[in-house]
N, C-alpha and C positions, 0 to 999 in steps of 0.2 A: 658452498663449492660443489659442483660436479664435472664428472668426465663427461667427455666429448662424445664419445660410446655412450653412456649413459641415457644421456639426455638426447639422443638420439634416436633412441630404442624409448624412452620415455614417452617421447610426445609423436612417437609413432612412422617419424621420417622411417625407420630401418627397423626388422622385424629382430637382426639376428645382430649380434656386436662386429662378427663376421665383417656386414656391409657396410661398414664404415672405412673398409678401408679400398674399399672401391669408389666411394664418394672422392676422399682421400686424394686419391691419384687422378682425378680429373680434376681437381684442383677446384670443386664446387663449392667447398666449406671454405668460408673467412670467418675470423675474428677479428674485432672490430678493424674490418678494412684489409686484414693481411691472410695468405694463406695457412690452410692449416696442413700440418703433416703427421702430428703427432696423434692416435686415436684414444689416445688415455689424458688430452690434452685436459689441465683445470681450466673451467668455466667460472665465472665469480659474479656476483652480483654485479647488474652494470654493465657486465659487456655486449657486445651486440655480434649475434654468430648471423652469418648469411647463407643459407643453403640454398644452391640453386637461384639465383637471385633476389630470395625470401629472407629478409631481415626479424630477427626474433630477439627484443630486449630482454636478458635474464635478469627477474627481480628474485628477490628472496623473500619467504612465508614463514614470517615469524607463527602461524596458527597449527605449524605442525608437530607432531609429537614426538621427537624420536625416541620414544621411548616404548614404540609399538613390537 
């Protein structure tokens, strides 16, 4: 699982956790298919977030350590 901010700021869409909530309110972000409003929203393996009309399938990496 990750926030909506997060992964955001992650893969580089938005610099600052800030600009998510200006994406936010033009209504650019869907989860799989629906708006989003919330910026702390969970993300989960499997869903499919659409920015901008840019679809991105969240998988999950079992090869990562959290134990960094």
């Amino acid at each position: 699982m990750i926030q909506l901010n997060q992964l955001l700021k992650w893969s580089g869409v938005i610099e600052t956790g800030g600009q998510t909530v200006f994406l936010l309110d033009k209504e650019n972000i869907l989860l799989n298919g629906v708006p989003v409003y919330e910026k702390r929203k969970k993300i989960y393996p499997g869903d499919i977030v659409t920015i901008n009309g840019n679809e991105f399938i969240i998988v999950q990496n079992d090869s990562v350590n959290d134990e960094c």
